[in-house]
C-alpha positions in Angstrom: 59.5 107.5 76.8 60.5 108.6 73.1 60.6 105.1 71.8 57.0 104.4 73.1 55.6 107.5 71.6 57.6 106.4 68.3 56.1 102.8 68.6 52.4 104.4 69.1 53.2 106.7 65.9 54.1 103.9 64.2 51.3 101.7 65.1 48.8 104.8 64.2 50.2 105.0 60.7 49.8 100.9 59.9 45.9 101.6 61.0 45.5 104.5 58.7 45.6 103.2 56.2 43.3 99.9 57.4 41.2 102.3 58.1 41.2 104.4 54.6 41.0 101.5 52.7 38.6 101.5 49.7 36.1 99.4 50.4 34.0 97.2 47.7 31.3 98.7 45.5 27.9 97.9 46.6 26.6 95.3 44.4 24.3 97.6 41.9 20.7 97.3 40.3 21.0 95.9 36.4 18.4 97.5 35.5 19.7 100.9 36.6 23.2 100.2 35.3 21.9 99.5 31.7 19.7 103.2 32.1 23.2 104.8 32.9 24.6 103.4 30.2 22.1 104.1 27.8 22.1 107.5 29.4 26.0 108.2 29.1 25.7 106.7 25.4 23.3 109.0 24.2 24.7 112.1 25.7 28.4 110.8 24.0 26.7 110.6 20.5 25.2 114.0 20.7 28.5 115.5 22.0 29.9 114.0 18.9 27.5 115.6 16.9 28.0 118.6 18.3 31.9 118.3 18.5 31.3 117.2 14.5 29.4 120.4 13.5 31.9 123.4 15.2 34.6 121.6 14.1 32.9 122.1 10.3 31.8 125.5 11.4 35.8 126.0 12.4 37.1 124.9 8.9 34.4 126.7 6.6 35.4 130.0 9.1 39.0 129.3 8.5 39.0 128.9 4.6 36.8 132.7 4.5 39.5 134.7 6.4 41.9 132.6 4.4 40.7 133.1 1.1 40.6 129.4 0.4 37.9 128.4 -2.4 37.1 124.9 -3.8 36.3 122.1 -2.2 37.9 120.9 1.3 41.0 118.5 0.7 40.6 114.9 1.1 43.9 114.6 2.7 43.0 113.3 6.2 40.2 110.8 5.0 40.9 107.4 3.2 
């Protein structure tokens, strides 16, 4: 009895994961994948942007409380 309820666990398991396999994308539109894309590429450059201007905002806040003057070092650009 225990070795046929240990072959039926068994068996269950090897199905599982048949049956959770991933199965293939569905073949997509071209015309809606190159929207998406132009989409996800536009929203990327204004999050740069924006990424681009607090991290100047950062800096410039930094160099008050420091007491830094002049102009920002060139170290990190070539």
């Amino acid at each position: 009895m225990n070795f046929r309820i240990l072959m039926m666990s068994i068996a269950m398991a090897a199905t599982a994961g048949a049956v959770w396999a991933k199965l293939p994308a569905a073949p997509a539109d071209p015309a809606k994948a190159a929207e998406a894309k132009a989409k996800a590429d536009e929203a990327a450059k204004k999050e740069a942007e924006l990424l681009g201007k607090y991290q100047d905002k950062a800096v410039a806040n930094y160099r008050k409380n420091k007491g830094i003057r002049g102009p920002a070092s060139m170290a990190g650009k070539k």
